[in-house]
N, C-alpha and C positions, 0 to 999 in steps of 0.2 A: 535519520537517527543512527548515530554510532553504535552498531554490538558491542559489547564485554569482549574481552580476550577471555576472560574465565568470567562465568558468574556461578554462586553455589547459593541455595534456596534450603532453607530445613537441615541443613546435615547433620548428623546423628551416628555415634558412634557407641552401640552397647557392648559391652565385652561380657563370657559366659558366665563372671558372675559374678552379674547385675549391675555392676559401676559403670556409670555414664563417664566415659571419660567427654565427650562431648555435647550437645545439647541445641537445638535448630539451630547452626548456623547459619546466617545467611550474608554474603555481601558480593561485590564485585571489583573485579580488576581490569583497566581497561587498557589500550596497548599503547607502549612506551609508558608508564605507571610503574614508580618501585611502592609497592605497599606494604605500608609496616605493619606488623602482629606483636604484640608488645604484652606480657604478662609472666607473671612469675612462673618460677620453676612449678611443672605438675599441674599446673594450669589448663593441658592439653592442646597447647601448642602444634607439639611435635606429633603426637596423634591426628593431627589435621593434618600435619602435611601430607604424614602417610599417606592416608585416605583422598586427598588429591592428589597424588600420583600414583593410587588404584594398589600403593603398596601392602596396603589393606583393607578388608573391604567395610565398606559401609551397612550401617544399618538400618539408615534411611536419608529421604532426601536428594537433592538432584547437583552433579558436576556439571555444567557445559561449557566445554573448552571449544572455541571456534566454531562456536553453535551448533557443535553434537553433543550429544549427552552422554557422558560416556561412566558412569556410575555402575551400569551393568556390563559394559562391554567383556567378551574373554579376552583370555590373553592375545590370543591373533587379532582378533578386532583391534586391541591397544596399540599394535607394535607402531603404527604409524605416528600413533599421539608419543609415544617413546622418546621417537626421538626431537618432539617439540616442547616436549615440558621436563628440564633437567634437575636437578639436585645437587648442591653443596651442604654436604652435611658441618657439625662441628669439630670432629675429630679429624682430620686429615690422614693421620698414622694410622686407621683402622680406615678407611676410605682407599686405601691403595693395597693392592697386594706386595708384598715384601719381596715375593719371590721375581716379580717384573721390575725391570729397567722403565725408567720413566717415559724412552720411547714406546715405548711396548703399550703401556698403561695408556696413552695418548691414542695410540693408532687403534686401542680392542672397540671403540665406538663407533671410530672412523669405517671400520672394515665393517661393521656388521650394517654403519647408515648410509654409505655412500652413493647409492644409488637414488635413495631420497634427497641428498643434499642439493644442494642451487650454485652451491659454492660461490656465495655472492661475496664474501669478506675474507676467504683464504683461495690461494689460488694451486696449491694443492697441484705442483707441476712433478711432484715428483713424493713418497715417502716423508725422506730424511727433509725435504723444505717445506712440507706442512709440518712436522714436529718443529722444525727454526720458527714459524712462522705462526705457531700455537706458545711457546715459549718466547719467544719477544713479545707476544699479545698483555703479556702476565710479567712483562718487565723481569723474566728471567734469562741466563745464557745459554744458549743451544748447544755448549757444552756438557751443562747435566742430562743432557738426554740421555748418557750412555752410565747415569749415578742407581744405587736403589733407594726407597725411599729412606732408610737409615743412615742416607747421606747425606740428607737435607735436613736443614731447621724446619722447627714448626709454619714461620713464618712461608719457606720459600713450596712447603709440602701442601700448603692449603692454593697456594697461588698454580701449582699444577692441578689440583682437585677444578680448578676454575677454568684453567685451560682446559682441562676433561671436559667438563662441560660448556662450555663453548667451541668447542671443536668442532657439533656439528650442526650449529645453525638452529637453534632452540628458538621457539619465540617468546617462550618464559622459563625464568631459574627461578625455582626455589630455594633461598637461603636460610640454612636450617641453626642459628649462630654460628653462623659462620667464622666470627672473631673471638669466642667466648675461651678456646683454647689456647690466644697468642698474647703475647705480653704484649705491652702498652703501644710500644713503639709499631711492633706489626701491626696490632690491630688500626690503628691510622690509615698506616701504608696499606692493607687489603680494603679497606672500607676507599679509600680515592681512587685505588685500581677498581674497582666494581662500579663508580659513577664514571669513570673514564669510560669501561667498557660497556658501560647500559648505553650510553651515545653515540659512542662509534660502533656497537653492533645493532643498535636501534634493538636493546631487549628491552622488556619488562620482570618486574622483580617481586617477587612475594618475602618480602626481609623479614623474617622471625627473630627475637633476642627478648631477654629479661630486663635488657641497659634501656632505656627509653630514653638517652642521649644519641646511642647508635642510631636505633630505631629512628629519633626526629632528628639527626643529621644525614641520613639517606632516602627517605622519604615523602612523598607529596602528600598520600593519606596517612592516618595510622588508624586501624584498632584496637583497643584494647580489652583482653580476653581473662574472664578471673572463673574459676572451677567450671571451665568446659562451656561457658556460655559469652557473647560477644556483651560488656558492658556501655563502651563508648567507641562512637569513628569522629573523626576530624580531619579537616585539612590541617597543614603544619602548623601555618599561621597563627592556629584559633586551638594551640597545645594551650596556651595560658590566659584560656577563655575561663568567664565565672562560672559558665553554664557547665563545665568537666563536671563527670562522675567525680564524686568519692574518692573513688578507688586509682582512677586516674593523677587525682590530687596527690593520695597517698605516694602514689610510684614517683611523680617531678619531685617531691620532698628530698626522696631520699639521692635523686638522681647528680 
């Protein structure tokens, strides 16, 4: 029997006062899997994500990521899972600091995992050719390495947030709308760079967005989340099954 690369059971997120932003989650993600999360804004989405990557804490219910549970773990307990379960958030320009060079920004991950790394997909012979070699990954030129983010479009600043997090060997990214920032054209071009790079780094993906065209163009599963509770999952296939929630229905309408 196959383990889950993540499976979540009951989760539960109360804040001090008293609003669920979330309520039993439960599903699973299994490995090389992009899974979609599809529900409108305030829905508590991005609240989950936090709360799997321990960015906040839970209020109940169980994580397990490679078959440890790690819902309680401290922070030294985590640092391992750190550096296997990533983040792209949806703002790019607040995802980078201003004051680094985009090499800089590349390497602060590298330096702190590189002892954990396998270096199975960069071969990191030197600095300056793992930043070449992280920026050609992301279809950009290893001449912005030495740009700050205020020098780059939205488009090419999200595509370094990617090389960030794949630089150092993740077994899952969470994508947190990843696209919701970039005009039409970009969002294309990061949405084919992210299925390019789920194959050729063999990741897996937890896709979050409001678009449930994104959502079921990069997706195998979806589900779909309305006030902090899971209403429907599907395979891709079986989006424009009869059996769809409601609320499901509602969201292809308008899609």
């Amino acid at each position: 029997m196959t383990v889950p690369l993540l499976s979540v059971e009951q989760l539960s997120k109360k804040y001090k006062n008293g609003r669920d932003a979330i309520r039993g989650i439960s599903f699973q993600l299994n490995r090389g899997e992009c899974l979609g999360l599809v529900g409108e804004s305030g829905c508590g989405k991005s609240t989950l994500a936090r709360c799997l990557l321990r960015l906040e804490p839970v209020s109940g219910g169980t994580i397990v990521f490679k078959g440890q549970p790690i819902q309680l773990l401290n922070e030294r307990q985590l640092n391992p899972c750190r550096r296997d379960i990533q983040i792209v958030f949806q703002n790019p320009a607040s995802s980078l600091n201003p004051r680094l060079k985009i090499k800089d920004s590349l390497l602060d991950p590298y330096d702190h995992y590189r002892e954990q790394m396998k270096h199975a997909f960069f071969t990191c012979t030197s600095r300056s050719a793992f930043v070449n070699e992280l920026l050609e990954a992301v279809e950009l030129p290893p001449s912005l390495s030495n740009c700050y983010p205020h020098e780059l479009s939205g488009g090419q600043k999200q595509r370094v947030t990617i090389a960030r997090a794949i630089s150092i060997e993740p077994a899952l990214i969470v994508l947190d709308e990843p696209t919701a920032s970039l005009d039409v054209v970009s969002q294309g071009s990061v949405l084919r760079l992210l299925k390019q790079l789920q194959t050729s780094l063999k990741l897996s993906y937890l896709f979050i967005s409001h678009d449930l065209a994104a959502v079921g163009q990069m997706s195998d599963r979806i589900l779909v989340m309305r006030e902090g509770q899971l209403v429907d999952e599907f395979c891709r296939a079986e989006m424009y099954a009869e059996e769809r929630h409601s609320y499901t229905k509602e969201l292809i309408s308008i899609f």
